[in-house]
Backbone as JSON Lines, residues from 0, in Angstrom:
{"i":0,"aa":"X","n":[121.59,70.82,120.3],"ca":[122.6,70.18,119.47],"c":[123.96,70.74,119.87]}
{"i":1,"aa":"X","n":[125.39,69.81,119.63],"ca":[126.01,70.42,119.77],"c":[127.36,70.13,119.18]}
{"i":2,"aa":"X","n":[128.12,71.02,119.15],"ca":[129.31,70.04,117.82],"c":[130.58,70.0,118.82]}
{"i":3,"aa":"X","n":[131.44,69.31,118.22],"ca":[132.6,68.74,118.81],"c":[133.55,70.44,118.6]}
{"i":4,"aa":"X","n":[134.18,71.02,119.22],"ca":[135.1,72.04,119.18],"c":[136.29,71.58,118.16]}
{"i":5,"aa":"X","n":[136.73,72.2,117.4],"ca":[138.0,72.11,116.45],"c":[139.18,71.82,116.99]}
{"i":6,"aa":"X","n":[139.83,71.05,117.28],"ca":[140.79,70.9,117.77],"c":[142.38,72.23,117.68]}
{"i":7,"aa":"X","n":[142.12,72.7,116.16],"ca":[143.17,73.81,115.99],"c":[142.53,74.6,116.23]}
{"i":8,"aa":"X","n":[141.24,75.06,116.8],"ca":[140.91,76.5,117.06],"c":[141.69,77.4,117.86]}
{"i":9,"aa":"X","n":[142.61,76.4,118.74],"ca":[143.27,77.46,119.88],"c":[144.01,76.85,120.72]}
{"i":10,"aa":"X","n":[144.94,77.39,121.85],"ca":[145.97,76.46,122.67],"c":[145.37,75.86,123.54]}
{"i":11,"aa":"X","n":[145.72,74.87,124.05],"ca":[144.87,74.55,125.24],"c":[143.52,73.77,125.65]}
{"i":12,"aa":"X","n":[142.8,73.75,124.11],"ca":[142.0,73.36,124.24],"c":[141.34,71.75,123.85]}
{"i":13,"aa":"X","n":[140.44,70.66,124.4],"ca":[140.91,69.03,123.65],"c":[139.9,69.24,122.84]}
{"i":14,"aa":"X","n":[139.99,68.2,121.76],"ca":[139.36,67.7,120.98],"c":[137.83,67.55,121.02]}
{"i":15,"aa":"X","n":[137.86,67.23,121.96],"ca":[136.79,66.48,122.74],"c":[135.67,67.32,123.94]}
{"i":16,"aa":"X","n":[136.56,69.0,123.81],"ca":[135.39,70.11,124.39],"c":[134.57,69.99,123.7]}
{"i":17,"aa":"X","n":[133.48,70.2,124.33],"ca":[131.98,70.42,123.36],"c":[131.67,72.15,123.84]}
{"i":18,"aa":"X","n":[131.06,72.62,122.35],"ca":[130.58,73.97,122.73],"c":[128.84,74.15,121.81]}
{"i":19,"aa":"X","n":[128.26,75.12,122.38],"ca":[126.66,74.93,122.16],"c":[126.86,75.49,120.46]}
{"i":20,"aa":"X","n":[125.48,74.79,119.78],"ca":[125.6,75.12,118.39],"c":[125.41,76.39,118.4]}
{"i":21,"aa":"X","n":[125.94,77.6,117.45],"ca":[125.49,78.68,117.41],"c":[124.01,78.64,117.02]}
{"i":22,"aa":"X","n":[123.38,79.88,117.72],"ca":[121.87,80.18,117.6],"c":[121.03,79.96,116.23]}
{"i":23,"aa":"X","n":[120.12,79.51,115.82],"ca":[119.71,79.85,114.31],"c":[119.6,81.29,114.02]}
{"i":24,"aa":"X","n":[119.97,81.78,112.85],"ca":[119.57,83.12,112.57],"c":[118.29,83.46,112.24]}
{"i":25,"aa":"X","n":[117.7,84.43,112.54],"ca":[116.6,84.9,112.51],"c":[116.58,86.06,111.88]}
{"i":26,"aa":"X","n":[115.38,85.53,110.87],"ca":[115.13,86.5,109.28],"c":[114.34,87.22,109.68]}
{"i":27,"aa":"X","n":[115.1,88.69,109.2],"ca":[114.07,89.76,109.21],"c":[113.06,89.81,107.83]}
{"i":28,"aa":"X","n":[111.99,90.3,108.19],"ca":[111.07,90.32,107.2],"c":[110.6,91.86,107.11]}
{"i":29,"aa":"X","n":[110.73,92.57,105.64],"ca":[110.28,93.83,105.25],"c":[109.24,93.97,104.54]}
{"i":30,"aa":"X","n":[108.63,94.76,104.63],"ca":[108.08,95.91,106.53],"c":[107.16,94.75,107.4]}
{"i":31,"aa":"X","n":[106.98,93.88,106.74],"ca":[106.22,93.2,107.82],"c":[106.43,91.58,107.78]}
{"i":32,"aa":"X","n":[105.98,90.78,108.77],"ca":[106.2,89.53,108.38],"c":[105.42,88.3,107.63]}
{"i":33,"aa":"X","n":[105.81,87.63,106.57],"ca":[104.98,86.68,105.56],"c":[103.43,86.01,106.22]}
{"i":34,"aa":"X","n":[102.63,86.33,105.56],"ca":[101.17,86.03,106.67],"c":[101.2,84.65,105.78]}
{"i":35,"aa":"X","n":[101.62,84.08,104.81],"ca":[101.16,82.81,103.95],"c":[102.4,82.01,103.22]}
{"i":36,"aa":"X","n":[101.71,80.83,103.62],"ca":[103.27,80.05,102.86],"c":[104.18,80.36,101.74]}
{"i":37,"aa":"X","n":[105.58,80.36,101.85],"ca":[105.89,80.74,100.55],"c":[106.91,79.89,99.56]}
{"i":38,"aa":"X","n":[106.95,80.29,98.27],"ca":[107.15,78.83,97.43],"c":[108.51,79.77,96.65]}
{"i":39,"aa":"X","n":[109.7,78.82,96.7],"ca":[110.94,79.63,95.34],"c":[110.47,79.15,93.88]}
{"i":40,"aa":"X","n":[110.9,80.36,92.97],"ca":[110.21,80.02,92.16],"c":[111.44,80.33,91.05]}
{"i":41,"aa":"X","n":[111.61,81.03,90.05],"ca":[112.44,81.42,88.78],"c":[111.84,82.53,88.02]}
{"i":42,"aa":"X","n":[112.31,83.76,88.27],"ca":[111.45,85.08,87.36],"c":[112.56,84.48,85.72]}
{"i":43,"aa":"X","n":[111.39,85.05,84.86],"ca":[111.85,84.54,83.89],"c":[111.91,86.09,83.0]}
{"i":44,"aa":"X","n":[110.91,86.84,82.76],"ca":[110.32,88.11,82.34],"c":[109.6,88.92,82.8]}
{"i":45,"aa":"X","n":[109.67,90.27,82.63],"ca":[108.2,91.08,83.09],"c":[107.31,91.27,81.86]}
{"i":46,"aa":"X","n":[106.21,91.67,82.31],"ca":[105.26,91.88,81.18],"c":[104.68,93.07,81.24]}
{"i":47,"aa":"X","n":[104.69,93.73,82.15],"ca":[104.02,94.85,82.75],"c":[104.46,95.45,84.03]}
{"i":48,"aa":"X","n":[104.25,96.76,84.35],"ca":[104.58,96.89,85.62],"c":[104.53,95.98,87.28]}
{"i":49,"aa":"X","n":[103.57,95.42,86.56],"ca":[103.11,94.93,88.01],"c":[102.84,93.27,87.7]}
{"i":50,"aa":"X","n":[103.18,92.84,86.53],"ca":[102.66,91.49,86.23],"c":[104.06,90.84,85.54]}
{"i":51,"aa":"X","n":[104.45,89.75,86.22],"ca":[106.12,88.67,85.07],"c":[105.62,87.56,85.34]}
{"i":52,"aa":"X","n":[106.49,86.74,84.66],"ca":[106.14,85.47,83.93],"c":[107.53,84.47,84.82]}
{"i":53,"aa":"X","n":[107.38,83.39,85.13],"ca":[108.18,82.48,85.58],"c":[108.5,81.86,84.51]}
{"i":54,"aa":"X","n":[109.88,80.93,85.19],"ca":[110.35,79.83,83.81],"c":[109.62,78.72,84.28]}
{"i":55,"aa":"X","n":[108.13,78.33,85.18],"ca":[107.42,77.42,84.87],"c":[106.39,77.79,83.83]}
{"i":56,"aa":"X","n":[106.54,78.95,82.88],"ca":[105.67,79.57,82.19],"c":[103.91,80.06,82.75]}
{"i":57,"aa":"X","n":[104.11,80.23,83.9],"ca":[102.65,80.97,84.78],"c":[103.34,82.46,84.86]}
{"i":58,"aa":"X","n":[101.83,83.01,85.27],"ca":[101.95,84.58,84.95],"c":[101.48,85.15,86.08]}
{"i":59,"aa":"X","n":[102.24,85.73,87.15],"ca":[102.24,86.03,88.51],"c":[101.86,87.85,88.46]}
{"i":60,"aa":"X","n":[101.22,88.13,89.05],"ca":[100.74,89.37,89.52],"c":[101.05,90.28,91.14]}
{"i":61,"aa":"X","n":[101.8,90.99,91.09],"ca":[102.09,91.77,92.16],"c":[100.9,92.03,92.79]}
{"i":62,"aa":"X","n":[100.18,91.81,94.13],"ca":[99.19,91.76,95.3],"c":[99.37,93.52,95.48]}
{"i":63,"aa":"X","n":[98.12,94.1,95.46],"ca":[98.48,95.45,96.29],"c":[98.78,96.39,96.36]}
{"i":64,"aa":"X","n":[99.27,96.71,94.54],"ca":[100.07,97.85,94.06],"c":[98.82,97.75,93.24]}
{"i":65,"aa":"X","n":[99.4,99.09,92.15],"ca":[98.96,99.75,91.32],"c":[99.28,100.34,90.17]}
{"i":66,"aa":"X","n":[100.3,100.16,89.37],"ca":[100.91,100.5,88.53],"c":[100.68,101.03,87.41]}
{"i":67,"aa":"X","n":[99.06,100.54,86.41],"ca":[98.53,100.95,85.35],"c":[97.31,101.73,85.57]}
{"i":68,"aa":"X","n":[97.23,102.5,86.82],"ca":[96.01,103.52,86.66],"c":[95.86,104.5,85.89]}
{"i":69,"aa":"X","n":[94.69,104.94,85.72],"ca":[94.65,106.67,85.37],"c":[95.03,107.33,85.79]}
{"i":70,"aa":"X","n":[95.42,108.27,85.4],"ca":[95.26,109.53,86.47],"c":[94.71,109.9,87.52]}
{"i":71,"aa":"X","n":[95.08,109.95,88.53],"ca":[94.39,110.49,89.65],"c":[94.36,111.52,90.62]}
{"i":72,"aa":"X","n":[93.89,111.87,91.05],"ca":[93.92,113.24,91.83],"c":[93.96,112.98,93.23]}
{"i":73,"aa":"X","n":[95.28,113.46,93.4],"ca":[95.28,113.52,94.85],"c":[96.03,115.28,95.73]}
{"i":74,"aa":"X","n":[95.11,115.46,96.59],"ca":[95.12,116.91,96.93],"c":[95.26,117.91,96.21]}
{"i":75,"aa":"X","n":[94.21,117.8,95.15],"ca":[94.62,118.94,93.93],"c":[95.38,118.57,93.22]}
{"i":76,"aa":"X","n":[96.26,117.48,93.06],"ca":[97.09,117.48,92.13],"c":[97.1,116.36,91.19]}
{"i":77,"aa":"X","n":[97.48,115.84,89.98],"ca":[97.28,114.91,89.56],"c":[98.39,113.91,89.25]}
{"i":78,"aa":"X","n":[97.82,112.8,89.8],"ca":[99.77,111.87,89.46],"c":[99.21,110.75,88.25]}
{"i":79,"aa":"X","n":[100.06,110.75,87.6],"ca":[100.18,109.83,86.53],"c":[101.26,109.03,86.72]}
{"i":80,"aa":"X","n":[100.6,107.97,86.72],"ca":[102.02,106.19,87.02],"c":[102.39,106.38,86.03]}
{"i":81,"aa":"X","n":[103.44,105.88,86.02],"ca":[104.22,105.97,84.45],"c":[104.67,104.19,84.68]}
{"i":82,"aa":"X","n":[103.8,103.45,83.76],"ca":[104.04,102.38,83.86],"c":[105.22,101.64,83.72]}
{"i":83,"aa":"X","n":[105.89,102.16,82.38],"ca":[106.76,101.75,81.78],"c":[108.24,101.85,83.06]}
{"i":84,"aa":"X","n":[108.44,102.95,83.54],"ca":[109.08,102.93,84.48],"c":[109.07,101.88,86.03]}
{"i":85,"aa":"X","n":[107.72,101.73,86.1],"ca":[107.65,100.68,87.39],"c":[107.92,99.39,86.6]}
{"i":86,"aa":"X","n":[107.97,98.96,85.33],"ca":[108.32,97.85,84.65],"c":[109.21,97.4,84.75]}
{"i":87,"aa":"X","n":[110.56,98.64,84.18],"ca":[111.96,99.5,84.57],"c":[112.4,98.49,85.86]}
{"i":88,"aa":"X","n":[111.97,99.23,86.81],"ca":[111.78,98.49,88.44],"c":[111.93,97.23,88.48]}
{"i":89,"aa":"X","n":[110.5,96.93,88.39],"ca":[110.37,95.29,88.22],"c":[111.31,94.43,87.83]}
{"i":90,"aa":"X","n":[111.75,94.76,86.54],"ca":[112.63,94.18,85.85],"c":[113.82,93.83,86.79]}
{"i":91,"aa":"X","n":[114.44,95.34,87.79],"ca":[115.48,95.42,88.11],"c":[115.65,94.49,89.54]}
{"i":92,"aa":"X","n":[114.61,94.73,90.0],"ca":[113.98,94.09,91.79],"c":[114.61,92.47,91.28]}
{"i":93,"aa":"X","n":[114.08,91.92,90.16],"ca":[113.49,90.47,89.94],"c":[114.93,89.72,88.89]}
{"i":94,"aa":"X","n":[115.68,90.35,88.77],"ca":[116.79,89.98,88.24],"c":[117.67,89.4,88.49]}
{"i":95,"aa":"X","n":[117.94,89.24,90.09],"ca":[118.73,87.5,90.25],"c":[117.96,86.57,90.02]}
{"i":96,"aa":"X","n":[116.67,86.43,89.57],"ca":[115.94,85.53,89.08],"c":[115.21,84.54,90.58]}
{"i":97,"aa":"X","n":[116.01,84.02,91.02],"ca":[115.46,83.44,92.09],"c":[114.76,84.22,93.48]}
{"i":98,"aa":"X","n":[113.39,84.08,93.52],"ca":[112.12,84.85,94.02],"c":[111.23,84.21,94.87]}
{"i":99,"aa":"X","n":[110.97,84.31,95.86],"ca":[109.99,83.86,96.16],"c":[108.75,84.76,96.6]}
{"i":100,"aa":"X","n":[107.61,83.17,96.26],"ca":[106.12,83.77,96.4],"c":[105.16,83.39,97.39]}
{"i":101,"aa":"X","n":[104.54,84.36,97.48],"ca":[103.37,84.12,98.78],"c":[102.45,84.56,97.96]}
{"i":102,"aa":"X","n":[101.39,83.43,98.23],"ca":[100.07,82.99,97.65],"c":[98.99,83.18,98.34]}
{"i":103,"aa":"X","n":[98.13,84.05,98.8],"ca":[97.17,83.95,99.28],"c":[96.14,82.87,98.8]}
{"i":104,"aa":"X","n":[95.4,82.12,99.8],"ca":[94.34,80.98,99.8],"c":[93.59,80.87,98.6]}
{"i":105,"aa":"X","n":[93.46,80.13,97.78],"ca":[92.44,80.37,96.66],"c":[92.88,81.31,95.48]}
{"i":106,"aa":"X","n":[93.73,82.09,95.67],"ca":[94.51,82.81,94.59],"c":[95.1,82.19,93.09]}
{"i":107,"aa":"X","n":[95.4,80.81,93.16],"ca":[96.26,80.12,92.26],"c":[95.25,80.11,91.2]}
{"i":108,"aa":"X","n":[94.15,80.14,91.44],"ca":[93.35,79.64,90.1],"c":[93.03,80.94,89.38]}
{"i":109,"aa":"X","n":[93.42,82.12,89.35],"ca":[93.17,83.47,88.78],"c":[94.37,83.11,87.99]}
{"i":110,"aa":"X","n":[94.32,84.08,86.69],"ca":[95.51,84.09,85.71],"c":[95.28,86.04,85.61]}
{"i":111,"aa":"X","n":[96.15,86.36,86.01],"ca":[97.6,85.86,86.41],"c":[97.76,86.0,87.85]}
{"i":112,"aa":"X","n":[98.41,85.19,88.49],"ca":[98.13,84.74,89.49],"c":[98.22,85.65,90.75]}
{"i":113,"aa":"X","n":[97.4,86.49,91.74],"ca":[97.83,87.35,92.27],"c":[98.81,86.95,93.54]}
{"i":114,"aa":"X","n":[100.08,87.82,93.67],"ca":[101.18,87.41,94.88],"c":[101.7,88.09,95.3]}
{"i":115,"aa":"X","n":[102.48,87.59,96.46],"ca":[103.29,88.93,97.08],"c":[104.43,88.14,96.82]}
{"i":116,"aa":"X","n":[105.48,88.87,96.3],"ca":[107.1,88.72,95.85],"c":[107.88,89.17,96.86]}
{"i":117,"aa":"X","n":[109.03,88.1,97.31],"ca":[109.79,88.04,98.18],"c":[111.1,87.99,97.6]}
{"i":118,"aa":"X","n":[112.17,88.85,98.45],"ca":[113.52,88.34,97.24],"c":[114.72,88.56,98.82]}
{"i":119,"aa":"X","n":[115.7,87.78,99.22],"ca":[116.33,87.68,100.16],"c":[117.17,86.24,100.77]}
{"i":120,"aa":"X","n":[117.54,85.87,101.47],"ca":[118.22,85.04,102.2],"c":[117.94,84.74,103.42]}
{"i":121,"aa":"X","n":[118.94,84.08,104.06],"ca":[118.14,83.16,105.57],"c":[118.78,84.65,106.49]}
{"i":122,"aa":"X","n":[118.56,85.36,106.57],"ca":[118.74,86.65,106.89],"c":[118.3,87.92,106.69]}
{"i":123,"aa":"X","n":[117.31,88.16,105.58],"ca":[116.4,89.09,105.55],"c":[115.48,88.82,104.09]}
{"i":124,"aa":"X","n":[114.49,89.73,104.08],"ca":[113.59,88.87,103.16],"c":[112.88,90.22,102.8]}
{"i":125,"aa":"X","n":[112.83,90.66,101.54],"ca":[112.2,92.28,101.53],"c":[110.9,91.68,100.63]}
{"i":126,"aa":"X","n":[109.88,92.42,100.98],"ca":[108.6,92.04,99.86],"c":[108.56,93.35,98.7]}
{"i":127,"aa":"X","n":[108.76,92.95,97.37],"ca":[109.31,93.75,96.49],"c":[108.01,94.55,96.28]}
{"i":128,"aa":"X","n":[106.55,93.66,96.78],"ca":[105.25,95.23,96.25],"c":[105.74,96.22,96.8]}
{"i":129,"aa":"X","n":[106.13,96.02,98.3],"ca":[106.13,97.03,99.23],"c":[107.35,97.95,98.68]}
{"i":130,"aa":"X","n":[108.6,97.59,98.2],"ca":[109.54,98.19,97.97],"c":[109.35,99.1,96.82]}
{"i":131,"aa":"X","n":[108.24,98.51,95.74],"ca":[107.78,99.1,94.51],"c":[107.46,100.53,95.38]}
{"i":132,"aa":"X","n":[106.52,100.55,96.1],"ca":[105.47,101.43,96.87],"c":[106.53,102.54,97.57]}
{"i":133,"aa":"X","n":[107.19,101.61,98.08],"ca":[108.06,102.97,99.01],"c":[109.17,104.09,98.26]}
{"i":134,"aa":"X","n":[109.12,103.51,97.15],"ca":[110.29,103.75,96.06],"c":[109.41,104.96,94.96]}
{"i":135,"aa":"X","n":[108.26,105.01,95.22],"ca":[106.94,105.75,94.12],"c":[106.74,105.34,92.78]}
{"i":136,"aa":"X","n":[107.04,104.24,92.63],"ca":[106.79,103.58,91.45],"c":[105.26,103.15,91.21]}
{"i":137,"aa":"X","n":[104.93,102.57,92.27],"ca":[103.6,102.24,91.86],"c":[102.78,102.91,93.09]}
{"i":138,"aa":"X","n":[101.65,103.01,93.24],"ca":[100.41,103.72,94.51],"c":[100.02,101.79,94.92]}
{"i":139,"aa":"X","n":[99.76,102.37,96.36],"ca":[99.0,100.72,97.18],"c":[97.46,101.02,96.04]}
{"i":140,"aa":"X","n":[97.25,99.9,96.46],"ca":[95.68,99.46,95.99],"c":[95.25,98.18,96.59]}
{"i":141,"aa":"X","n":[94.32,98.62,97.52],"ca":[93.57,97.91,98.01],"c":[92.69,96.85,97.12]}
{"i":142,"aa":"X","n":[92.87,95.75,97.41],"ca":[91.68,94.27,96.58],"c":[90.88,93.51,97.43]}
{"i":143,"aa":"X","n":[90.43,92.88,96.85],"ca":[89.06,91.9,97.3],"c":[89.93,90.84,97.85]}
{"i":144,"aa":"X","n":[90.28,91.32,99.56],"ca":[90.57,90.64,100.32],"c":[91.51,89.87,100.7]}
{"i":145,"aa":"X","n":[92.97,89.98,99.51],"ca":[93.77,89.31,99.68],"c":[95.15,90.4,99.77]}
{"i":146,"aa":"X","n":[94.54,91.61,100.23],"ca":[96.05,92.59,100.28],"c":[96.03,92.63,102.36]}
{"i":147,"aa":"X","n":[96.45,91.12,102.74],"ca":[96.83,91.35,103.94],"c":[97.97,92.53,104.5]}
{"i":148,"aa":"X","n":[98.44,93.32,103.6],"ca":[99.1,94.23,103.82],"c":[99.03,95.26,104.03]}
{"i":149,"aa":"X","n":[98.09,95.88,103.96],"ca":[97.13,96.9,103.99],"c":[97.82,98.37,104.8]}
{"i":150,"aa":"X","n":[98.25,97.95,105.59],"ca":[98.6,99.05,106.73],"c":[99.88,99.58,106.34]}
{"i":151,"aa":"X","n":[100.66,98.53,106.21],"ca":[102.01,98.08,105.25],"c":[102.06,99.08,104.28]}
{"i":152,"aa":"X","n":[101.66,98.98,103.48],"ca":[101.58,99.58,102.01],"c":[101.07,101.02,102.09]}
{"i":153,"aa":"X","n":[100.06,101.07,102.95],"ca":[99.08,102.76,103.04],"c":[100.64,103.46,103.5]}
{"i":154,"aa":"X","n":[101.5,102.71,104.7],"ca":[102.32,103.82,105.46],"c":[103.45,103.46,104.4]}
{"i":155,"aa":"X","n":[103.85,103.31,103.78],"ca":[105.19,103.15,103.25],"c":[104.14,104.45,101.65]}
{"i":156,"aa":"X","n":[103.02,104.26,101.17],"ca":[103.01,105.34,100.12],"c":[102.86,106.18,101.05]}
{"i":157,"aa":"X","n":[102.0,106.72,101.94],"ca":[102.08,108.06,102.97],"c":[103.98,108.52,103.34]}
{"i":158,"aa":"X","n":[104.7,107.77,103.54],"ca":[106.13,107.67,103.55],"c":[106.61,108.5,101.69]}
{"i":159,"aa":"X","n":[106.21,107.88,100.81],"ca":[106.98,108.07,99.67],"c":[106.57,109.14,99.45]}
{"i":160,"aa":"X","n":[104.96,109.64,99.34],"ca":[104.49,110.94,99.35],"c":[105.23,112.38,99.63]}
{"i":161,"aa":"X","n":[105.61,112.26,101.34],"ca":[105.83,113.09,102.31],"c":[107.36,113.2,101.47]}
{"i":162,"aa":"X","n":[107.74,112.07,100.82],"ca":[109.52,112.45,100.75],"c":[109.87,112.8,99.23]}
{"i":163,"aa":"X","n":[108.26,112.6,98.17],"ca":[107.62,113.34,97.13],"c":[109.01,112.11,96.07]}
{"i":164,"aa":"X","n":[109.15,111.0,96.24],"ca":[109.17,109.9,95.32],"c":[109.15,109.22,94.01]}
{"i":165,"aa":"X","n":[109.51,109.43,93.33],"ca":[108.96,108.76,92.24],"c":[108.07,109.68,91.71]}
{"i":166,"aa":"X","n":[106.59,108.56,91.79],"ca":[105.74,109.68,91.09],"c":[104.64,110.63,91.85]}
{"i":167,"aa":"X","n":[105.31,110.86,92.65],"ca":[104.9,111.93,94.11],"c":[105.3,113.13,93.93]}
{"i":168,"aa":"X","n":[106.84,112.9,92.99],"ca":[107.66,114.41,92.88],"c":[106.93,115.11,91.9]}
{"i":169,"aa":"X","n":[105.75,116.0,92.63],"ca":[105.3,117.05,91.33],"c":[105.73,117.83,90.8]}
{"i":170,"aa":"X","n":[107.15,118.2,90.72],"ca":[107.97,119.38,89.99],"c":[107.88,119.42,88.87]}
């Protein structure tokens, strides 16, 4: 494609130069790139750390995290999610309201619906589980087959761990 040059862009130059369209931009995707179609949607509320509600009134579930566990022990030590705080989060991630979602295959018919949350422009695109995760708000958690992220998520909590995070910081 190509557009007609501006005539006032500069001295010298006609009307009637043609110059090539600039390139499309190309969206980065964080930490990894979208494995499944994705749909804009409207955050409306959270409900839970890891679970909000759209203004089509469906109830969407963060893919992959972990937010309301027990206690758990890891290397001797014990971390407790503090839910209310990754809620905190949530809330804050999902607050320009306009979001988009990636749906794994067969997913839609669970309530509440499990997804991976996208929030960005035609220029970068961050997936907010992962950001939950890297941030120590919530621990990855592996599911029945739809956390294509897997690798994603293990190295970004091994990441939050090492830099003692959220709820990593045992002090």
């Amino acid at each position: 494609m190509e557009f007609l040059q501006n005539p006032l862009s500069g001295p010298g130059q006609a009307a009637s130069e043609k110059v090539k369209a600039p390139p499309k931009p190309i969206v980065k995707f964080w930490p990894d790139d979208a494995k499944f179609p994705m749909k804009k949607i409207q955050y409306s509320k959270t409900i839970d750390g890891e679970t909000f509600e759209a203004t089509d009134g469906l109830r969407y579930r963060l893919l992959g995290i972990d937010a309301k566990g027990e206690k758990t022990q890891e290397k001797r030590k014990y971390v407790q999610l503090n839910e209310e705080a990754a809620q905190r989060y949530l809330s804050i991630l999902l607050a320009d309201r306009n979001i988009y979602i990636e749906t794994p295959p067969g997913a839609e018919k669970e309530n509440p619906i499990p997804v991976y949350v996208w929030k960005g422009d035609n220029h970068e695109m961050v997936n907010l589980n992962a950001r939950m995760i890297d941030q120590g708000y919530v621990k990855s958690h592996r599911e029945y087959g739809h956390t294509v992220y897997d690798r994603a998520f293990k190295a970004l909590e091994v990441d939050s761990k090492v830099n003692k995070r959220g709820i990593w910081n045992f002090n």
